[in-house]
C-alpha positions as CSV (number, residue, x, y, z in Angstrom):
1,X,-64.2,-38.5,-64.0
2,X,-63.5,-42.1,-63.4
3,X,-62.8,-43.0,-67.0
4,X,-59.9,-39.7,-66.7
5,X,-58.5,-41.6,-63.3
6,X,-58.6,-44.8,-65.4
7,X,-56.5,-43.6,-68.4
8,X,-54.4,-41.6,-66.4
9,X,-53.4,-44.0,-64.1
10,X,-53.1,-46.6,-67.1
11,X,-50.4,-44.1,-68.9
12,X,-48.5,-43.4,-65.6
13,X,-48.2,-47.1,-65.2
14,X,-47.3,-47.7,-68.5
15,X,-44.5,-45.6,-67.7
16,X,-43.0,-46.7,-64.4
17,X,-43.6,-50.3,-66.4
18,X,-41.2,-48.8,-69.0
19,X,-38.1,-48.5,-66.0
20,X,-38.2,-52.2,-65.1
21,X,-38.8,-53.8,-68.6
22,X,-36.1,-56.3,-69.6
23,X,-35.2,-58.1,-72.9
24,X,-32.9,-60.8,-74.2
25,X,-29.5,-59.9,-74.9
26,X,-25.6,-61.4,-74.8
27,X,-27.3,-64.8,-73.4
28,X,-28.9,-62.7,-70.3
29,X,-32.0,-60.6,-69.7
30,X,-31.5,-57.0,-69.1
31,X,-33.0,-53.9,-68.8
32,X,-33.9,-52.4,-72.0
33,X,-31.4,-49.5,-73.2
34,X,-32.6,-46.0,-72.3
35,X,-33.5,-45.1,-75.7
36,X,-36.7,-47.2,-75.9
37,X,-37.3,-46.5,-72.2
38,X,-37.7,-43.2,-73.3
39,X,-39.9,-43.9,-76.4
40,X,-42.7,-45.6,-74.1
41,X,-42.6,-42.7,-72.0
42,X,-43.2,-40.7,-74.6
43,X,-46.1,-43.1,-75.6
44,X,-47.5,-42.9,-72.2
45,X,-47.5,-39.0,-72.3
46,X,-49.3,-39.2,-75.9
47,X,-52.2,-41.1,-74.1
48,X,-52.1,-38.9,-71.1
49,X,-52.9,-36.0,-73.8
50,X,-55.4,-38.1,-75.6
51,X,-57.1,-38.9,-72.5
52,X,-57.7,-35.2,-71.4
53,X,-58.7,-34.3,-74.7
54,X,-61.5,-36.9,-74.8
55,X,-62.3,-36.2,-71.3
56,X,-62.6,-31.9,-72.0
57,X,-64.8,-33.2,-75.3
58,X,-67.2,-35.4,-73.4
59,X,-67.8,-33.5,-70.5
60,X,-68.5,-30.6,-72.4
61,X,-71.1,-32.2,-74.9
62,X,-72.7,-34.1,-71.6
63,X,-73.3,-30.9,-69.8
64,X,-74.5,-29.1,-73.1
65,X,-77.0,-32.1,-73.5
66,X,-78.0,-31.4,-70.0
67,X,-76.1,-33.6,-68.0
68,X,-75.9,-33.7,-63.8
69,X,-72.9,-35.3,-61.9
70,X,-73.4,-36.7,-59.0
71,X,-72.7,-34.7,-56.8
72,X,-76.2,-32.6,-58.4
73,X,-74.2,-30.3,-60.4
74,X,-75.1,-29.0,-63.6
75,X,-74.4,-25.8,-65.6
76,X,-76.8,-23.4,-66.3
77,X,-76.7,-23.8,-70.6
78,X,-78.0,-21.9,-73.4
79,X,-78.7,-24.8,-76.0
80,X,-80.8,-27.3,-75.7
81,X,-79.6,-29.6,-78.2
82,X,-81.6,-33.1,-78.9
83,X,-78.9,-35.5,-78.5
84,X,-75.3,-35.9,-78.7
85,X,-74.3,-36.2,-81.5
86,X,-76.9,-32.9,-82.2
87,X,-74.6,-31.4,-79.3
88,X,-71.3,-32.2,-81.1
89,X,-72.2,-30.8,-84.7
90,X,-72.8,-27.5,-83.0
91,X,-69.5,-27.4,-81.2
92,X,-67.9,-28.3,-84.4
93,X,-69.8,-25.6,-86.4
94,X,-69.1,-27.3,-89.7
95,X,-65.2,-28.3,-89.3
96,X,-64.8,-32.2,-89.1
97,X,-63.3,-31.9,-85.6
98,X,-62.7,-29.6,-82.3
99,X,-59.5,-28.7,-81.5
100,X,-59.7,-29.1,-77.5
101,X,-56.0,-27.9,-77.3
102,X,-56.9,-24.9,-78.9
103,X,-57.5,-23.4,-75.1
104,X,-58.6,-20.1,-76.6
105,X,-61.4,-21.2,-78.5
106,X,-62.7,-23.6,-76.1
107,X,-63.0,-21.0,-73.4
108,X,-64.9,-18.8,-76.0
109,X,-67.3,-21.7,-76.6
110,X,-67.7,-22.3,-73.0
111,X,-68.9,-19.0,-72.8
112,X,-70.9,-19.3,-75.4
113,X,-73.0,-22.2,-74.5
114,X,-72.9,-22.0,-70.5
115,X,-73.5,-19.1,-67.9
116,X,-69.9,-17.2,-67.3
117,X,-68.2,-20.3,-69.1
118,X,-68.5,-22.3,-66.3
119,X,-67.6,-24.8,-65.3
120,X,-64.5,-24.4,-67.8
121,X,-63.5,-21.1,-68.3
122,X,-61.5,-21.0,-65.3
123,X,-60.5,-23.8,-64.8
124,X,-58.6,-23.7,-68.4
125,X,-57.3,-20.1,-67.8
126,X,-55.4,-21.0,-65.0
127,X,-54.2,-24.3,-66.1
128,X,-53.3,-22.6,-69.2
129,X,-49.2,-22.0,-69.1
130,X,-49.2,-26.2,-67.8
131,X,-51.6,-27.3,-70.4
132,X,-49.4,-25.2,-72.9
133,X,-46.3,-27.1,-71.6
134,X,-48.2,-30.5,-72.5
135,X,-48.8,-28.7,-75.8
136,X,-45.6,-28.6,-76.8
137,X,-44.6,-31.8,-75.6
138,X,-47.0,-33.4,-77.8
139,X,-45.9,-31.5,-81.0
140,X,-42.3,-32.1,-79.9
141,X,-43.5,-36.2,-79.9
142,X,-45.8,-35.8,-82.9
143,X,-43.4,-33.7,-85.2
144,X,-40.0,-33.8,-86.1
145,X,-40.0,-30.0,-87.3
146,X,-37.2,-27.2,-86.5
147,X,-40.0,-25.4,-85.4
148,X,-41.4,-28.0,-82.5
149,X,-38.2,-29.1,-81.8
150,X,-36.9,-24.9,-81.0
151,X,-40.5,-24.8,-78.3
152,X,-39.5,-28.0,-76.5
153,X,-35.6,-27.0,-75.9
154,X,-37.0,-23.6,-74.9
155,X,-39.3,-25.4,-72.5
156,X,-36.7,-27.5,-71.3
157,X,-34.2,-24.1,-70.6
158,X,-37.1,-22.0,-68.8
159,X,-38.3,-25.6,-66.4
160,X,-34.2,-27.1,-66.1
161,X,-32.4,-23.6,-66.4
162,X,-30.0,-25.2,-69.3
163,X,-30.2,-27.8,-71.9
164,X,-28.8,-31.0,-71.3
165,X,-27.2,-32.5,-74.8
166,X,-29.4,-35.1,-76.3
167,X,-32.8,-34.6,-74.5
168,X,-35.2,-36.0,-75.6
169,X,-39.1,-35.4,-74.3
170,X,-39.0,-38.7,-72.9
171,X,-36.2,-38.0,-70.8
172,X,-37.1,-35.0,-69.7
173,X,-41.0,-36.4,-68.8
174,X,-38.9,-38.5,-66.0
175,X,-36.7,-35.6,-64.9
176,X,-37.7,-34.3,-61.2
177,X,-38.1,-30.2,-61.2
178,X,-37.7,-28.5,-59.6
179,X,-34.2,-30.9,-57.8
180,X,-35.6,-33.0,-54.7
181,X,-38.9,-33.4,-55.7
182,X,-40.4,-36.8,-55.3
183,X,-42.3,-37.2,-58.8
184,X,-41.5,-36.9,-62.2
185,X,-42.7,-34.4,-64.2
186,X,-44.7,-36.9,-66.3
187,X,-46.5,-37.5,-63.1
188,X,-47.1,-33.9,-62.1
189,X,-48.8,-33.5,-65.3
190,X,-50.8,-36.7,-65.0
191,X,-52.0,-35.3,-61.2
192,X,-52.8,-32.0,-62.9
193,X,-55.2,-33.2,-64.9
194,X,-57.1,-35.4,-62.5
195,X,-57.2,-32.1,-60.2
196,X,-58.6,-29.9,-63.3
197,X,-61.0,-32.7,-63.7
198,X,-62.5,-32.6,-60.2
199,X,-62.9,-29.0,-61.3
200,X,-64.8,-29.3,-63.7
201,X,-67.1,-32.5,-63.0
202,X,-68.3,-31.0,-59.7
């Protein structure tokens, strides 16, 4: 859980570094234009995603291989694989990689390997319309498709109520939703996912 405070703290800064950054131009340093402001936000978000992904994979492998936090908690499993990398082929089941966005088939692991899925079953099914959201941000970031590009505007519409002309993911990861709220929506994302990490490292 520390490493997930670490990188998620390290993205959000990276961000709100992003706001203040100045370069040299017309004999004068000023603040960089929007544009690439919006760019390293969208950079920042990428690790955010990373980092949760990497988090979901570790924690799932340690508690298959027995793990305990330390707090004493440890799910009651139904492998006993003999190390971690044993643990990892098993998740993978023969593909070259787990898809930890894939929230479907990580629940059906979950319950696969551990008593009622816990400890995240629930924890993903109730995060799962946010960690959606994230979803499509990061395909909207990754890919330039019609298809990607159609999920993010209708994101946009359904959290904004309209679509501003020319937004970008960037721009709308510093946009405050609902109006009046204090922090960004890159950083309500960024505290989401320490609080489904408390959840799940008990």
């Amino acid at each position: 859980m520390a490493i997930l405070k670490k990188r998620v703290n390290a993205s959000l800064s990276l961000a709100n570094d992003a706001l203040t950054l100045k370069e040299p131009r017309n004999n004068a340093y000023r603040l960089i234009p929007k544009s690439k402001i919006y760019l390293i936000v969208e950079l920042s978000f990428l690790q955010l995603f990373i980092s949760w992904e990497q988090f979901l994979e570790e924690t799932f492998v340690r508690y298959m291989c027995g793990s305990i936090t330390s707090n004493g908690y440890s799910p009651k499993r139904f492998v006993q694989p003999r190390t971690y990398e044993h643990a990892l082929g098993i998740i993978m089941q023969g593909r070259p990689y787990v898809d930890w966005t894939k929230l479907d088939e990580v629940i059906t692991k979950a319950e696969l390997y551990f008593e009622k899925g816990e400890p995240f079953a629930n924890t993903l099914r109730n995060a799962s319309a946010q960690l959606e959201d994230m979803k499509i941000l990061r395909n909207r970031i990754a890919h330039r498709s019609k298809y990607s590009e159609a999920k993010f505007q209708a994101l946009v519409r359904q959290k904004m109520g309209y679509n501003p002309r020319g937004i970008v993911p960037g721009k709308f990861l510093l946009e405050k939703i609902p109006s009046g709220n204090t922090r960004t929506v890159l950083q309500e994302y960024g505290d989401m996912l320490l609080a489904l990490g408390n959840f799940i490292v008990r």
